[in-house]
C-alpha positions, -999 to +999 in steps of 0.1 A: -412-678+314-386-678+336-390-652+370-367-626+365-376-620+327-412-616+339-400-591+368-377-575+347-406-568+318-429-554+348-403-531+358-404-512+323-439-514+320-446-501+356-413-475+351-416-463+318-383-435+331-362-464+340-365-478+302-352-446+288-325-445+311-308-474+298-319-467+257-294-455+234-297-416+227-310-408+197-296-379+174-327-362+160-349-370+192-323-353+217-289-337+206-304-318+170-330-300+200-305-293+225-279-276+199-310-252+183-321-240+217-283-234+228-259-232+202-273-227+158-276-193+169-239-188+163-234-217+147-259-225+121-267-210+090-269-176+095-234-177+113-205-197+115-185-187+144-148-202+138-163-215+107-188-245+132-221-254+121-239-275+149-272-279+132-266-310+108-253-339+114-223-340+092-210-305+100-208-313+131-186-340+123-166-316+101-154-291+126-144-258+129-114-236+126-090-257+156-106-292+140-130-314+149-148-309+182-156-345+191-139-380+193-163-410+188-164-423+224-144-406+240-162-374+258-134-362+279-111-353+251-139-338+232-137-300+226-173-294+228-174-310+262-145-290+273-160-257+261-196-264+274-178-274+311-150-249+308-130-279+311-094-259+297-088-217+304-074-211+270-108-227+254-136-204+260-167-217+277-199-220+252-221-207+252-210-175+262-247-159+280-257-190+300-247-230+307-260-260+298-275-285+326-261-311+341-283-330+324-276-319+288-242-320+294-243-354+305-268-364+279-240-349+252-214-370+271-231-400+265-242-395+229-204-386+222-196-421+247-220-441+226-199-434+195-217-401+184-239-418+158-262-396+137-281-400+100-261-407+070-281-386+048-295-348+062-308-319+048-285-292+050-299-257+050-278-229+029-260-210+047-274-176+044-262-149+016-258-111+027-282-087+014-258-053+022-255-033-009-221-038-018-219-076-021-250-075-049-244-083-082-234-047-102-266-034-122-263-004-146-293+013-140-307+038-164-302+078-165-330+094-144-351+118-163-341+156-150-360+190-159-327+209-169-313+186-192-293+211-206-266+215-177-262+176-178-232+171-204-231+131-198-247+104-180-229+114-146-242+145-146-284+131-150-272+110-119-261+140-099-286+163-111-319+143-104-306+147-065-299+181-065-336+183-080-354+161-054-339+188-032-349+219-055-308+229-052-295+241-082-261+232-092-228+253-095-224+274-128-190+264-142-155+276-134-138+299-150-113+294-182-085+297-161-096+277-131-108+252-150-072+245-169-055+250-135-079+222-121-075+201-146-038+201-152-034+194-115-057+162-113-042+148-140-008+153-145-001+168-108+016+200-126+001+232-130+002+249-164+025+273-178+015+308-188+017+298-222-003+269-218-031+292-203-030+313-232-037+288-261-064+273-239-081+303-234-077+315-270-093+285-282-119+287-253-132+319-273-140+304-301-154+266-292-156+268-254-162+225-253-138+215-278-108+238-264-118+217-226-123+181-245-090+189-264-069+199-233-081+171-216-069+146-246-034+162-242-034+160-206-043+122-206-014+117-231+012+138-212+040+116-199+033+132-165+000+118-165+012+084-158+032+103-126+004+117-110-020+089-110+011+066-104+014+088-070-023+079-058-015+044-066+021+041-049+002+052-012-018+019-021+011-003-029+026+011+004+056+016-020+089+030+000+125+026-011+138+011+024+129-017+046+112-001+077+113-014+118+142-001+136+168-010+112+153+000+080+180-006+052+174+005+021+162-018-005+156-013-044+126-012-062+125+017-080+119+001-110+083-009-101+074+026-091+085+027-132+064+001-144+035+018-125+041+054-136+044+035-178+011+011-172-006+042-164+006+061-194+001+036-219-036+031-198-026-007-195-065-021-187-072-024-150-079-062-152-046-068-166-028-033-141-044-059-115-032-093-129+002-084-136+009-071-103-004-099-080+006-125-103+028-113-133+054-140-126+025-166-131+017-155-164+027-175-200+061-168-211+062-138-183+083-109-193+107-094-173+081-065-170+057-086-155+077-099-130+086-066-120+053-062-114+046-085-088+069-058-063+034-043-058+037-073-029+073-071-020+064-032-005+059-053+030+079-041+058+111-066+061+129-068+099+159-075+101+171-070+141+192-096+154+174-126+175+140-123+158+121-155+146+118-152+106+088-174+105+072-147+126+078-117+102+072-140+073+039-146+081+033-108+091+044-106+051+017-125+039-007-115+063+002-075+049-009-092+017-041-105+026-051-069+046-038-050+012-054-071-009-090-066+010-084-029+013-072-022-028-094-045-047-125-055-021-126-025-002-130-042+028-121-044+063-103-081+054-076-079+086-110-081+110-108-117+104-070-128+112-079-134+148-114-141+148-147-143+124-152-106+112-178-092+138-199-075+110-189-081+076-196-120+068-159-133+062-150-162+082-110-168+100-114-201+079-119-178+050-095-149+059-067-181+060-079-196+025-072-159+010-036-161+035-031-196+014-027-181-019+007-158-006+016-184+018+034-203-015+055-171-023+093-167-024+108-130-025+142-130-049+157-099-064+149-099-101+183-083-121+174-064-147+196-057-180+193-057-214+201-095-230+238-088-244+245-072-208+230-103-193+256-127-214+283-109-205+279-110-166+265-146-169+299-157-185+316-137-160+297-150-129+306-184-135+339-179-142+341-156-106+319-193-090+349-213-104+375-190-086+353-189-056+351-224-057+388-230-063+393-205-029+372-224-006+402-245-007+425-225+009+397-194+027+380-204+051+357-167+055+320-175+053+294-157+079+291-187+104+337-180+103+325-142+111+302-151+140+324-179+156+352-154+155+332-124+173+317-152+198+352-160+209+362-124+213+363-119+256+370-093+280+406-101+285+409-100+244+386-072+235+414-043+238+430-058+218+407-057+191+414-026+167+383+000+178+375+004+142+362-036+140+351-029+181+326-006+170+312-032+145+309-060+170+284-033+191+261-034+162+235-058+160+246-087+132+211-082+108+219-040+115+252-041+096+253-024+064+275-032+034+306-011+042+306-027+078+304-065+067+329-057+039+353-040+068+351-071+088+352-094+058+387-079+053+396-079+089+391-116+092+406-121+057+435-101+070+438-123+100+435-159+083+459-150+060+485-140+088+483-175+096+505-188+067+538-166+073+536-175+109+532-208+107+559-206+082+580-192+107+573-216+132+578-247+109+605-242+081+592-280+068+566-265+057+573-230+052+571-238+012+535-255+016+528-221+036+539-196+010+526-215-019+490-214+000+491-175+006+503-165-031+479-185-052+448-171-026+465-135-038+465-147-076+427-163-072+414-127-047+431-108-077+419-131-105+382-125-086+384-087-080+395-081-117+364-099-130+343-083-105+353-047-121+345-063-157+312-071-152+288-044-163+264-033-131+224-038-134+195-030-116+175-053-095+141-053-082+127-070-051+095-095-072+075-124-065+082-159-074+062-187-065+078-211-041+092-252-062+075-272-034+042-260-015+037-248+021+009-262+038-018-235+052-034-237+085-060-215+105-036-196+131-060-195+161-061-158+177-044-149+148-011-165+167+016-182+138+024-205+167-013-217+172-019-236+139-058-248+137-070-274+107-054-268+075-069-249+046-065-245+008-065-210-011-102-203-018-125-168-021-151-159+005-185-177+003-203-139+002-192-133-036-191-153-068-166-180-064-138-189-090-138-227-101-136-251-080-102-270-091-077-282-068-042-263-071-058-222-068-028-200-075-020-161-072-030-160-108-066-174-100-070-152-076-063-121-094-083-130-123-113-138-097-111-100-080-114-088-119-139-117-130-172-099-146-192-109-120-170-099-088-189-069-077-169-053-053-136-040-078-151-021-101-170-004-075-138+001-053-117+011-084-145+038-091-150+050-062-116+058-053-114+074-087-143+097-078-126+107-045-096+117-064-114+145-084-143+152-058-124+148-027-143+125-011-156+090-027-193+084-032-190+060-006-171+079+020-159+054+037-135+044+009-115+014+022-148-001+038-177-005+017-188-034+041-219-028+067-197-006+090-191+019+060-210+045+050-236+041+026-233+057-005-247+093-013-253+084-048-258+039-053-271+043-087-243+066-103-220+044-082-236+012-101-234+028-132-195+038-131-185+003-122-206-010-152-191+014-176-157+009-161-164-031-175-179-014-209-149+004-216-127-028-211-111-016-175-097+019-194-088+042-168-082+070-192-116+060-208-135+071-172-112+097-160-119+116-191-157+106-186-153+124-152-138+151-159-154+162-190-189+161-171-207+198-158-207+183-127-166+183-120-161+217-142-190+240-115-171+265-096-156+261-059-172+287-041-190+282-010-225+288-009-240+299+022-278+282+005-260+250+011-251+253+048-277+237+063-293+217+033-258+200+027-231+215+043-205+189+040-217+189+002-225+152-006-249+163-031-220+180-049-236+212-057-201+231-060-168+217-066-141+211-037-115+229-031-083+207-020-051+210-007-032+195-031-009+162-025+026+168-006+046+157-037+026+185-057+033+210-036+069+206-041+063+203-079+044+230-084+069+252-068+091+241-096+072+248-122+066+283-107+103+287-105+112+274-139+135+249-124+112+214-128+133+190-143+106+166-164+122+132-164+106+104-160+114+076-137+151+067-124+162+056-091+154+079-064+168+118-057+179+138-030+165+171-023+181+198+004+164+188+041+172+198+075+206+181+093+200+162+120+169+143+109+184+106+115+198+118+146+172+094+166+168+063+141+191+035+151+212+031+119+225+066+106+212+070+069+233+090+045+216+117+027+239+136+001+217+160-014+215+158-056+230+177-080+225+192-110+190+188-127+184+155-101+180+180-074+150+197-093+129+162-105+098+158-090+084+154-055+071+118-060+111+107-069+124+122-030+139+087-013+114+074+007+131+063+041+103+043+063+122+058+096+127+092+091+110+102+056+116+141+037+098+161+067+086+184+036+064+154+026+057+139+061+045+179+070+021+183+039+004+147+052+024+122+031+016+087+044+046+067+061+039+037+037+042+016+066+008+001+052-014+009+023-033+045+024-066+046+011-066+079+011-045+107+031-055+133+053-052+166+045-046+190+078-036+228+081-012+236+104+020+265+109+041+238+102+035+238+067+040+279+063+071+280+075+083+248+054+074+271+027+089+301+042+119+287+054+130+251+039+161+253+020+147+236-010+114+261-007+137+286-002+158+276-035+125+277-058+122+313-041+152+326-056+149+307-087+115+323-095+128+356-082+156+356-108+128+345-130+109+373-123+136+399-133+150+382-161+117+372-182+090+396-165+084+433-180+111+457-163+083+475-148+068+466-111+036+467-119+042+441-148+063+419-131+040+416-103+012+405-127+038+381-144+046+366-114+010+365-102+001+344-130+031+322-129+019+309-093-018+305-098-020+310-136-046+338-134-039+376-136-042+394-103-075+413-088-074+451-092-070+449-051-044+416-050-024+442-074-025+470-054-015+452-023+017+437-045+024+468-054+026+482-019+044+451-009+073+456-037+078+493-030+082+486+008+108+456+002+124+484-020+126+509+003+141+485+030+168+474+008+175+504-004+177+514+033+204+484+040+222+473+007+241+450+023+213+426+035+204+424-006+243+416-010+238+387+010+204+375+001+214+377-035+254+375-040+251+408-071+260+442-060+243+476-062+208+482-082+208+446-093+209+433-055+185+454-042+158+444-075+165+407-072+158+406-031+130+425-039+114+399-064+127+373-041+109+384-011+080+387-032+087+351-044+087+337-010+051+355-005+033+341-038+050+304-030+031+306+007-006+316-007-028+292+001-042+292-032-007+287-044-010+251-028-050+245-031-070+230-067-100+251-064 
């Protein structure tokens, strides 16, 4: 044996350190160690932050949200290096309490430098599941056994009662006759009922107390206005508004979506298929025109249109609305958490927040036309013969937008004067600001000036002063030929729908939640937390709605019941109604909440089928009153003891005014009206909005038809808590404040209802005082006056009476008659103004 071998062996046996020094490092032995003791603790199978496992093999390999974090042999330009060294600022070090060594960092150096080897084959531990409530499957538990049976008058009621018993509380005894219908009428429909309607009710309460309820309920659930009221509650989730929004906020038409919302609801269109149609309706076999109307629930987005802005930018806010609605409507969850980051609580990934972001990401947004098919033909035939012209006039017209700009680009100081001002004023206004009269007005300008063009140069060159003139008359003849057509064709209605895009985008993570930052790519997929669809390549809109409604998706059904349960308690069983995740509040009753979402699958997704369940049970018919037993057992009344009283919805409040006043006009659906408001209210939005206020019986059609502007809506809905559908509203605030007194004391459209139901008064009331104040009494909050409210009515009347009588000329004015008939109409319309500002006038007790 040669020397140096021999010297060389006795140096590793003597130095067994100086061996490992040189020996390859080994996977399992040291890198699997050092990433448990500093890293699996966010990244291993309990969590995933940015969507890294480091305790296997091959997910390390894989990556995380900005790709893979190492490059065979090459440790400098490895991301896990240069986050465990702090290598870059805009990568944060790891881990974030503590360092590594030097030595483990330069052990991980050399593993990476040796080519990063690990095991082909490792067990992989399952990532772990959730056990919060909400994410378990749904389980329909039975009806607790309760010692007074008889109150309970369905299932809901066992559920509620066996609480109140645990607590020895007894519940509410029920409502009167007249509260009851009052109640009723206003959940359902949103309008309160007439006198008559009172009458027959309680007439047939005499006699069969449940069947005169179960059959006002039938016809309330089959009134047309039905559909309008539980439309309402559903528009504030779609965001639904009838202009743009940001600073510019043009108006844009979708009315007929708020149509096909108020009709699914009235013909109780099933909630799987309500849910379907709307996210993917356009996806759907041989997809009507309906359904593609539908899909506007998505098209509600916010749409900026300010000069200089990047459109990818806003885009992507679109679709990232989308995503956040989606989560809040259907999961009731807190989805936007993730955009930037892993959610900090709920277990939803930025890798899975961006899967959901790939299903909208393949979206285009055309205006659907709507009209019926012999209409279509006829403005077909005639668009294509107005193409042909159009065509024919590019020849000779050279106007298109790029013409517009280049022209208003070359304008300088030494030519702006002389510029007429009218065009001047245009040119101040930013480009994606300019509404239809303005672009038309410059159209014509520029028009105006190409066209002077030909004479002139006719002038200037008699050679070819025919070629000139034969140029300018047949653009007349084809601009007269065009506008002619243009008059023939019949107008339609559009609506602003989905469509999904010919060719694919690609999705990527957008690290920080920046568009500009794009991390690995992604494909449309579900969170990992609930049952996941199929796994197929080529996940659409359509697969996604169908998964959210999928029999064993828990968290719809629950969300849908729960927010159905707020609507007629006040507050949802889970309180925290657009967060049922581990931040929310837990619910006051899980079983009855279990039990809804199951029945809500029994009854094939019927909304009509469970709000009837709801309101026909003892527990939604008790009495409002406060209970001073309850203070301190459950003050905030959880339990639901009592019923609530609430202040009903801003739209309502305008409606039942109507009603009160005999003026309601009861159509159903139509473009938008415009109801009297106060001048001046666009005086601080940057484009000035035109509000004509409606004639006729438009003027009188309900609340939830007012034109929604984003930047200045109807300050008698945005004062009664109205949302600014900027984004979706889970549910709205209700606040008291003077504010709202004197918008029923003073409004002009208030004011109007006023003298509507003071003429009223006088012309259908008794002709005594004592009767009409009873009359009028009843037509406000449906039930006949206390001996003491009648009194103080009384006195009210005969001092109005006395002070008009006093000053004849203020009833003259206040009323436009003369003599006895003035001074009795101000009367009844000071009286009016009175009834319509009762609190109870505006609360469902």
């Amino acid at each position: 044996m040669k020397i140096c071998t021999f010297l060389t062996l006795f140096l590793f046996a003597a130095c067994p350190g100086l061996a490992s020094a040189v020996e390859p490092v080994d996977y399992a032995r040291d890198i699997k160690p050092l990433f448990a003791k500093n890293c699996v603790s966010c990244h291993g199978p309990t969590k995933q932050s940015s969507s890294l496992r480091l305790d296997a093999f091959s997910l390390i390999l894989k990556g995380g949200d900005s790709g893979p974090i190492l490059t065979a042999g090459k440790s400098a330009a490895s991301k896990v290096i240069i986050a465990v060294t702090g290598g870059k600022s805009d990568v944060v070090k790891m881990p974030p309490k503590g360092t590594l060594s030097a030595d483990e960092i330069a052990l991980l150096k050399r593993w990476i430098d040796e080519g990063a080897k690990g095991p082909e084959k490792e067990e992989v531990v399952a990532a772990a599941k959730s056990s919060h409530w909400s994410f378990q499957p749904i389980r329909r538990w039975p009806e607790p056994a309760v010692t007074d049976a008889k109150w309970a008058k369905n299932a809901i009621d066992r559920f509620i009662l066996a609480e109140l018993e645990k607590k020895k509380i007894r519940p509410s005894p029920e409502a009167d006759p007249v509260t009851l219908i009052r109640r009723v009428s206003l959940d359902l429909t949103g309008l309160p009922p007439t006198i008559a309607e009172v009458d027959r009710f309680l007439k047939e309460h005499t006699t069969s107390p449940e069947g005169a309820y179960e059959s006002l309920v039938d016809r309330l659930l089959q009134s047309p206005h039905y559909g309008e009221m539980q439309g309402r509650h559903w528009l504030d989730l779609a965001r639904y508004a009838d202009s743009n929004g940001y600073s510019i906020d043009a108006p844009r038409q979708i009315w007929k979506y708020r149509d096909w919302v108020i009709d699914a609801f009235n013909r109780d269109l099933p909630f799987d298929r309500f849910t379907i149609e709307q996210l993917a309706g356009d996806l759907l076999p041989k997809a009507t025109t309906e359904q593609k109307v539908a899909t506007g629930f998505h098209r509600n987005t916010q749409i900026n249109q300010e000069g200089g802005i990047d459109l990818e930018q806003f885009r992507v806010d679109s679709i990232i609305d989308r995503v956040n609605t989606t989560g809040s409507v259907w999961l009731g969850l807190t989805v936007g958490c993730a955009q930037c980051h892993d959610h900090k609580f709920d277990p939803f990934s930025q890798r899975e927040y961006y899967q959901l972001f790939a299903f909208f990401n393949n979206c285009d947004e055309p205006n659907l036309e709507i009209a019926a098919p012999d209409v279509q033909k006829v403005r077909v035939r005639i668009q294509a013969r107005i193409a042909a012209i159009e065509k024919e006039l590019t020849l000779y017209d050279t106007y298109n937008e790029d013409a517009i700009e280049k022209w208003e680009r070359g304008i300088t100081d030494e030519t702006r004067n002389m510029v007429p001002k009218p065009i001047a004023a245009i040119f101040l206004v930013a480009i994606a600001g300019r509404n239809a009269k303005q672009k038309k007005t410059l159209e014509d300008a520029y028009r105006f000036a190409d066209q002077v063009r030909h004479p002139i140069g006719a002038m200037l060159n008699p050679i070819s002063a025919i070629a000139h003139t034969t140029i300018l008359n047949t653009r007349f003849d084809l601009v007269k030929q065009r506008d002619e057509l243009r008059k023939q064709a019949p107008p339609v209605t559009s609506s602003m729908v989905l469509q999904e895009t010919k060719k694919p985008r690609v999705t990527t993570i957008l690290l920080g939640g920046d568009f500009l930052r794009k991390g690995v790519p992604v494909t449309p997929g579900t969170p990992t937390v609930l049952p996941r669809p199929e796994a197929k390549p080529g996940l659409n809109r359509l697969n996604l709605a169908k998964w959210l409604v999928a029999d064993d998706n828990p968290m719809t059904a629950r969300v849908a019941m729960n927010r159905y349960w707020g609507q007629f308690f006040g507050t949802g069983i889970v309180e925290t109604e657009n967060d049922l995740g581990t931040q929310g509040s837990p619910p006051s009753h899980p079983e009855l909440l279990d039990w809804l979402a199951s029945e809500f699958h029994r009854q094939k997704w019927s909304v009509k089928a469970m709000h009837k369940l709801i309101v026909m049970s003892a527990t939604y018919r008790q009495a409002s009153d406060a209970r001073p037993d309850l203070a301190t057992v459950d003050a905030r009344n959880r339990l639901l003891a009592r019923q609530a009283r609430i202040r009903v919805p801003a739209e309502i409040v305008r409606d039942t005014s109507l009603v009160a006043s005999g003026l309601l006009n009861p159509k159903v659906g139509g473009p938008g009206i415009y109801p009297p408001q106060p001048d001046g209210i666009y005086r601080f939005t940057q484009i000035d909005k035109q509000w004509k206020p409606s004639a006729g019986p438009d003027r009188f059609r309900r609340g939830m038809y007012t034109y929604f502007w984003r930047s200045a809506p109807h300050p008698a809905l945005i004062v009664f808590d109205a949302p600014d559908s900027n984004a979706t509203c889970t549910r709205r605030v209700r606040s008291n404040t003077p504010l709202q007194a004197l918008t029923l004391l003073n409004d002009t459209g208030f004011y109007e209802y006023a003298v509507a139901l003071g003429r009223r008064i006088v012309k259908d009331g008794p002709a005594d005082d004592e009767g009409r104040a009873a009359f009028a009494f009843r037509l406000c909050l449906a039930r006949s006056p206390s001996s003491r409210e009648q009194q103080r009515l009384s006195a009210f009347v005969a001092a109005q009476k006395s002070a008009f009588t006093a000053k004849p000329s203020e009833a003259k004015q206040l009323t436009d008659e003369t003599g006895t008939a003035a001074i009795d109409l101000a009367v009844w319309i000071m009286t009016a103004r009175v009834l319509l500002n009762l609190d109870e006038f505006i609360t469902r007790e």
